[in-house]
C-alpha positions, 0 to 999 in steps of 0.5 A: 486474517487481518486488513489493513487500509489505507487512505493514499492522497496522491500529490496533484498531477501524479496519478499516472506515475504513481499507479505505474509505480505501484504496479511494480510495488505490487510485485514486492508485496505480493512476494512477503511471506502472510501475504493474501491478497491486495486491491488498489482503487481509485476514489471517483470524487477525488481522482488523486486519492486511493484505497488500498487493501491488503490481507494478510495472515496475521497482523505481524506479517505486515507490522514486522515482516513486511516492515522491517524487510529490506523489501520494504526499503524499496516499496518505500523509495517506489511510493512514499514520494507520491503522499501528501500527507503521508497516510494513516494505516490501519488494520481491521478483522473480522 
């Protein structure tokens, strides 16, 4: 299993719309194929910001299957517009 976190600096004033957002995106997510399982949560010190984990199988479902699927085309035009800056990912195991 891999884990892949994020570090989502939401751009001030919209948090609301991005959560709203995201609870569509989770839909998309959660349908690729070496999905397991995903949380979103919200810092307590900085309201804008967010930690997003995601399990997955195995690195290549997130970094080509989920990626390079059209799927993915739409996950972007939910959620990338919220970023400022855009954020680094990174994927850890056990």
């Amino acid at each position: 299993m891999v884990t892949e976190m994020a570090v989502l600096k939401i751009k001030s004033g919209q948090s609301e719309s991005f959560e709203t957002a995201f609870s569509e995106a989770s839909n998309i997510i959660s349908s690729m194929v070496g999905y397991i399982s995903h949380e979103l949560l919200r810092c307590l010190e900085q309201p804008d910001q967010y930690l997003l984990i995601v399990r997955w199988e195995k690195l290549e479902d997130h970094t080509i299957g989920f990626r390079k699927s059209e799927k993915y085309q739409r996950w972007k035009k939910l959620l990338h517009h919220f970023y400022g800056p855009f954020p680094t990912v990174e994927h850890y195991i056990k």
